[in-house]
N, C-alpha and C positions, 0 to 999 in steps of 0.2 A: 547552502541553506538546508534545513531540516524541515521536512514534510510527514504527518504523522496522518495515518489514515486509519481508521475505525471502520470496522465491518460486524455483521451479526452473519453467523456460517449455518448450512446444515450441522457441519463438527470439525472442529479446529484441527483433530490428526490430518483428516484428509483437506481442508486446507494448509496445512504448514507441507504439507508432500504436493502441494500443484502448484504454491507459490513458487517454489524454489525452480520451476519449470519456465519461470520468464525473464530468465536470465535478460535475452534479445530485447525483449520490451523494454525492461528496466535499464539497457544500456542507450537505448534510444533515447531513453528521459534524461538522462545527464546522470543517473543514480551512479554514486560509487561504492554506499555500502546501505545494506539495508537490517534494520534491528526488528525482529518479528517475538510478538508474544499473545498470550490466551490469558484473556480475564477469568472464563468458564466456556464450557465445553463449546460455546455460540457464540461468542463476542472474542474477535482477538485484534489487535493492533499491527502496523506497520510504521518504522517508523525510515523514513527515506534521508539520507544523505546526497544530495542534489547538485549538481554543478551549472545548473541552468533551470529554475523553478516557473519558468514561462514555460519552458518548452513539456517538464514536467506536468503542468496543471492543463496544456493543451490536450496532448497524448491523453491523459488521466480520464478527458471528456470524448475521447474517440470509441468509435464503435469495436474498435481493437480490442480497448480497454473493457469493454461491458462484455466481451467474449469469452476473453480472460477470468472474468470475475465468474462469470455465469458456468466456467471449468472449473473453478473452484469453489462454485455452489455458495457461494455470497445470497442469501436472500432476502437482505437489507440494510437500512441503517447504517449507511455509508456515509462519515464522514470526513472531510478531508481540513488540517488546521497547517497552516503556514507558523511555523516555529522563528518568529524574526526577534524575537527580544530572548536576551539571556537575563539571567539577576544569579548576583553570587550573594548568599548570606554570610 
């Protein structure tokens, strides 16, 4: 399953260089791949490849996880969407 998360950053260089430092974590969530991108220099996305989206969305609310964020200077606007439908045009 696909899990995409939205965040608002101090600045997306130095988030996309402390994301890539939780490896561990993301392997605890079931993640097997992850797609990261920047709307603007403050707003960037994740979007997670999950093998277990329970265990995902637990971890996601653990205080591990806000520590994590808080290393990567996250300072809001954190949204989290469950990708469960496709649609092909």
């Amino acid at each position: 399953m696909l899990i995409a998360v939205r965040a608002e950053v101090e600045s997306a260089d130095h988030w996309k260089e402390n994301f890539k430092k939780h490896g561990d974590l993301f392997k605890s969530q079931g993640v097997t791949l992850a797609h990261i991108g920047v709307a603007n220099d403050d707003t960037v996305i994740a979007v997670f490849d999950t093998t277990d989206p329970d265990e995902f969305i637990r971890i996601f609310n653990d205080p591990a996880t806000s520590e994590a964020m808080s290393e990567d200077k996250i300072t809001g606007g954190v949204e989290m969407f469950l990708l469960d439908e496709t649609f092909k045009p």
